[in-house]
C-alpha positions as CSV (number, residue, x, y, z in Angstrom):
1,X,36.4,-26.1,-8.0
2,X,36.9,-23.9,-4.8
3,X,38.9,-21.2,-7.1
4,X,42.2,-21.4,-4.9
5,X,45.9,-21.3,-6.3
6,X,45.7,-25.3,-6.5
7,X,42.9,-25.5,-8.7
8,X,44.6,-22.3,-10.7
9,X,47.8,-24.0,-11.5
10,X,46.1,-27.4,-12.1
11,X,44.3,-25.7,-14.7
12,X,47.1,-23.8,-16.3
13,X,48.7,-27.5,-16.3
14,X,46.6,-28.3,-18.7
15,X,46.1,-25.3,-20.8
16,X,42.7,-24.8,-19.8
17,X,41.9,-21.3,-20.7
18,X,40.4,-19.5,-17.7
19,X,38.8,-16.1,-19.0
20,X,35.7,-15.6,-16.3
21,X,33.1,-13.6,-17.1
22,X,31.6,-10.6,-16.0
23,X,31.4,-10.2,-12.4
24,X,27.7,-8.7,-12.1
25,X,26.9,-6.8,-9.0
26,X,24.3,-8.4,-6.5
27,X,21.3,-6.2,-6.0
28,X,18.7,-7.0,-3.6
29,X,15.0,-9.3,-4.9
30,X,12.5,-8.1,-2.6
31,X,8.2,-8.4,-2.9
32,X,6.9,-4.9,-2.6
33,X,3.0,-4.1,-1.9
34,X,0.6,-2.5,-4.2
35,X,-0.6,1.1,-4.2
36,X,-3.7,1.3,-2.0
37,X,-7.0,0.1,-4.1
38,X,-5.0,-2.2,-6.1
39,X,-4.4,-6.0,-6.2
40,X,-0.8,-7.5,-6.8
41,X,-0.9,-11.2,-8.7
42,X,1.9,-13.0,-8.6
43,X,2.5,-16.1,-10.7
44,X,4.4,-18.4,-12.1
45,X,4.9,-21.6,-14.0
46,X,6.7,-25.1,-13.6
47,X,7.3,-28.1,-15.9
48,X,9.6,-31.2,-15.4
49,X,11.1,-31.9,-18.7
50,X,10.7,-30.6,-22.6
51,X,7.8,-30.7,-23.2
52,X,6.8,-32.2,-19.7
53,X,4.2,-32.1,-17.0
54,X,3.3,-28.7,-16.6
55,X,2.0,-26.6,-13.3
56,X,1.0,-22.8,-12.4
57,X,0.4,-21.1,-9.5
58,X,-0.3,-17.3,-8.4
59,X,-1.3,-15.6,-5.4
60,X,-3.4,-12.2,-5.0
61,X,-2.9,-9.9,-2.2
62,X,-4.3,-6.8,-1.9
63,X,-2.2,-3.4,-0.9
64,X,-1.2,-4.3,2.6
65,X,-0.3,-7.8,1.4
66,X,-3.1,-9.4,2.5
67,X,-4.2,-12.9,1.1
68,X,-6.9,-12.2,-1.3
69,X,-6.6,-15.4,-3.0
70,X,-4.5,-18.3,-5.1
71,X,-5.0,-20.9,-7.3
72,X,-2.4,-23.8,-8.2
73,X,-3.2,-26.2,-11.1
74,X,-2.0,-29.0,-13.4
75,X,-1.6,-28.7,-17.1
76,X,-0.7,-32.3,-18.2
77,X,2.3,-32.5,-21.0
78,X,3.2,-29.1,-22.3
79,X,6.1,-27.0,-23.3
80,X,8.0,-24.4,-20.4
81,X,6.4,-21.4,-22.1
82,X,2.7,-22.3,-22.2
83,X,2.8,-23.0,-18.3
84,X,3.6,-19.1,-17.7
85,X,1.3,-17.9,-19.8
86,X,-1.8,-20.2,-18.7
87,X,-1.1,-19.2,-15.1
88,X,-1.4,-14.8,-16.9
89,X,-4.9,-16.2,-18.8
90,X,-6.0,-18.4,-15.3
91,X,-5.2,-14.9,-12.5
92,X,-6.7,-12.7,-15.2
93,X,-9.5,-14.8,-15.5
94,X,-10.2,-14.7,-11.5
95,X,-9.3,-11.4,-11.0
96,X,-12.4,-10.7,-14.3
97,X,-14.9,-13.0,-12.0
98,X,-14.3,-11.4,-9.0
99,X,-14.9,-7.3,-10.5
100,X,-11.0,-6.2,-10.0
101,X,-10.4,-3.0,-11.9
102,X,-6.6,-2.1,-10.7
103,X,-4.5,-5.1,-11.1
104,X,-0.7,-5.1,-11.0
105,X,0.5,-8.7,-12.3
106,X,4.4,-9.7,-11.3
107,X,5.5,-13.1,-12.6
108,X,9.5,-14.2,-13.3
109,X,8.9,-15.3,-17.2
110,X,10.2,-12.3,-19.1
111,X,9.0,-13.0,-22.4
112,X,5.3,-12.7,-20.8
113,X,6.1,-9.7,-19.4
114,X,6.9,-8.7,-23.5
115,X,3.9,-10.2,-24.9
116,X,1.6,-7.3,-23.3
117,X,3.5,-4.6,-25.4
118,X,4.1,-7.3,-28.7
119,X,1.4,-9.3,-29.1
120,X,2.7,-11.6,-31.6
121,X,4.5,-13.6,-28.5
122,X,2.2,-15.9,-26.9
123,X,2.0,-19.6,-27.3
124,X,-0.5,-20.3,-30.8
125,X,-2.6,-22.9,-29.1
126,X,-3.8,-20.1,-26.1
127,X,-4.2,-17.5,-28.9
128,X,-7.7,-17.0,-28.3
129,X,-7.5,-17.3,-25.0
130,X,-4.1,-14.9,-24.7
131,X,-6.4,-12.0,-26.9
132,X,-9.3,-12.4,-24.2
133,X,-6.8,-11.5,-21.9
134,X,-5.1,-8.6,-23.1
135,X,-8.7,-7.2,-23.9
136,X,-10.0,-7.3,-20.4
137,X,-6.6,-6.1,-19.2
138,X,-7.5,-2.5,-21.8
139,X,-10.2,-2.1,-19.3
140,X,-8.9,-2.1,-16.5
141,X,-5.8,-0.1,-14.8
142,X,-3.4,-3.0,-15.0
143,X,0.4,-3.3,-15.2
144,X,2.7,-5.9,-15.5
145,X,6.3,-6.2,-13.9
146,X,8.9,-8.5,-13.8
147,X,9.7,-10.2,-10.3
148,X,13.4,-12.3,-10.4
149,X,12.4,-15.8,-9.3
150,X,14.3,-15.0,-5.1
151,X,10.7,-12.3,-4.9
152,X,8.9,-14.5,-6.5
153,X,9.1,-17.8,-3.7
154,X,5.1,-18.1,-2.8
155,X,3.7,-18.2,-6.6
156,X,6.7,-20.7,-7.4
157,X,5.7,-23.0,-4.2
158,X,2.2,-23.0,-5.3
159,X,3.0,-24.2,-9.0
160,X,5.4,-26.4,-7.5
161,X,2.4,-27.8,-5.2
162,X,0.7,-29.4,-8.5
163,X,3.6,-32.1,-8.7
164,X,3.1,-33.4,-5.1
165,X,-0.4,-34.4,-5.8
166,X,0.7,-36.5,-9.2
């Protein structure tokens, strides 16, 4: 439909009804850099299908958005959600390895955003795995933020990688 007069009558023809919703105003997606000291993870998840072949991917870059670092891995069959939070447990796993103590984690998966604050919210077969993570991340200075997917292109290309090589 190209919402012009044609298409309006056509509809009223028919007795379509033809409320529209709320007309949200755009605002601008954009990346932003860490503070100085800290490294920014991006990451994010992919699956094709419910549940489906699964993928994650994130990228680290320090405050001048340097490449520090990125992973991108399968996850055979599993359901949307645990895909998000794998690729959380996986970058806060590397960033433990590799002695980061100010870490600022941006992915596009709200309800992983929420599970930091309620921790009732991640997936039951990464419990264990979930409550590692939110230990270290009481260490350290960490945040977490969420990024729409349009800021979010490089850790969504790297999840996305996974499915090329299957």
């Amino acid at each position: 439909m190209k919402n012009d007069m044609l298409d309006f009558n056509v509809i009223k023809f028919f007795g379509i009804n033809t409320r529209t919703g709320k007309v949200l105003c755009p605002r601008p997606v954009r990346w932003e850099f860490p503070s100085p000291s800290w490294v920014k993870i991006n990451i994010d998840g992919a699956a094709r299908g419910y549940p489906g072949l699964a993928t994650c991917g994130g990228i680290f870059s320090g405050s001048m958005g340097e490449f520090i670092g990125a992973f991108s891995m399968f996850l055979e069959v599993q359901i949307v959600m645990v895909d998000e939070f794998y690729g959380v447990i996986h970058a806060m796993e590397k960033a433990q390895k590799i002695g980061l103590t100010k870490v600022w984690l941006e992915c596009d998966f709200t309800l992983v955003c929420v599970a930091f604050t309620v921790r009732t919210n991640s997936p039951w077969m990464l419990r264990n795995q979930w409550n590692t993570c939110l230990n270290y991340c009481g260490k350290i200075r960490f945040k977490v933020t969420h990024i729409f997917r349009e800021g979010n292109v490089c850790a969504d290309k790297l999840a996305n990688l996974e499915f090329t090589h299957r």
